[in-house]
C-alpha positions in Angstrom: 109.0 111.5 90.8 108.6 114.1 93.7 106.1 112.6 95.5 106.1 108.9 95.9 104.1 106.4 98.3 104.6 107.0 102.2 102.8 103.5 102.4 105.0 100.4 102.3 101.9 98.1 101.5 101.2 100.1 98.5 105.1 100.4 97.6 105.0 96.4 98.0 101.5 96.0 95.7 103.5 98.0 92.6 106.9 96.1 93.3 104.8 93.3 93.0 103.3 94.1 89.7 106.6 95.9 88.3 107.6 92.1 88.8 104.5 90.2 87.5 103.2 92.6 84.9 99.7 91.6 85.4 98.0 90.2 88.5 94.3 89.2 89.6 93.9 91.2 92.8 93.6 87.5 94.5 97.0 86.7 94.0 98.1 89.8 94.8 96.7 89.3 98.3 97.9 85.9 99.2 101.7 86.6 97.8 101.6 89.8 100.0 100.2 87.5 102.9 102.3 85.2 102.7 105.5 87.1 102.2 104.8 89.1 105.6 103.1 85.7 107.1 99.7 87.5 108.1 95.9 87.6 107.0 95.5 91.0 105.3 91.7 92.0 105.6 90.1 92.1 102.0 88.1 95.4 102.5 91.4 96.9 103.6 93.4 95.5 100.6 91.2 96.2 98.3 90.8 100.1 99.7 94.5 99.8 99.1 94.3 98.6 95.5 91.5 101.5 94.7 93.4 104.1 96.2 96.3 102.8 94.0 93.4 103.0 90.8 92.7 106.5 91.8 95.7 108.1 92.4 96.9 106.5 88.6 99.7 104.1 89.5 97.3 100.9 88.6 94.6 100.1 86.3 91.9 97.8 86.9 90.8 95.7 83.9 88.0 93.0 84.2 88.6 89.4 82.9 85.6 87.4 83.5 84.6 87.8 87.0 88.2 88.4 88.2 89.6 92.0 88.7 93.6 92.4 87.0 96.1 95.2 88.0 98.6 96.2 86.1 101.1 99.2 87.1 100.8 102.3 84.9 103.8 104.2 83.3 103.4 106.4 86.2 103.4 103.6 88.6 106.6 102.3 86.4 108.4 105.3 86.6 107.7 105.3 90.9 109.0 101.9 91.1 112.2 102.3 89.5 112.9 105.9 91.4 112.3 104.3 94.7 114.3 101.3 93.6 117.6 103.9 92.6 117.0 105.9 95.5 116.6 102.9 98.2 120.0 100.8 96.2 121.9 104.0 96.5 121.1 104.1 100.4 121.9 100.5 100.5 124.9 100.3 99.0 125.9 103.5 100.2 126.3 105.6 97.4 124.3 109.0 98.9 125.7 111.8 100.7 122.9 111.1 102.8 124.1 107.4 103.5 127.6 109.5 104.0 126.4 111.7 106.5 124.5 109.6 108.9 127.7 107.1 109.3 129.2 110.2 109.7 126.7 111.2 112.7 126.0 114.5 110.7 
């Protein structure tokens, strides 16, 4: 994928689906929350989520009167690119991991 997400709260929100496979937004929140032990404001989250919606990376499905995300197979296909891309940085397997221990 060319163009992935610049924003690490959104890259964390389809980690955490890739994981789950489906979650109520919710749950979404408070496991975000409380891995980065903070309050996350729910109109910000939840501008978060749409943006996710809109841009195709999650669907929204309604169950009842709670809201469930689910990644897309574009949001799948992102995940698993930044995941090879950010494994091969950390365990050093890029020329790009090369040259900066390198100081190029």
């Amino acid at each position: 994928m060319s163009r992935w997400l610049q924003s690490g709260r959104r890259r964390d929100l389809c980690a955490l689906l890739y994981e789950a496979g489906t979650l109520r937004g919710q749950k979404l929140k408070t496991t975000l929350e409380r891995h980065y032990d903070v309050r996350l404001d729910p109109q910000s989250f939840y501008g978060t989520l749409d943006a996710l919606v809109d841009r195709g990376l999650i669907e929204r499905e309604t169950q009842g009167i709670h809201d469930v995300y689910r990644l897309t197979d574009a949001g799948v296909e992102g995940v698993e690119s930044h995941f090879a891309w950010l494994s091969a940085r950390v365990d050093g397997h890029s020329d790009t991991a090369r040259n900066c221990d390198s100081g190029e």
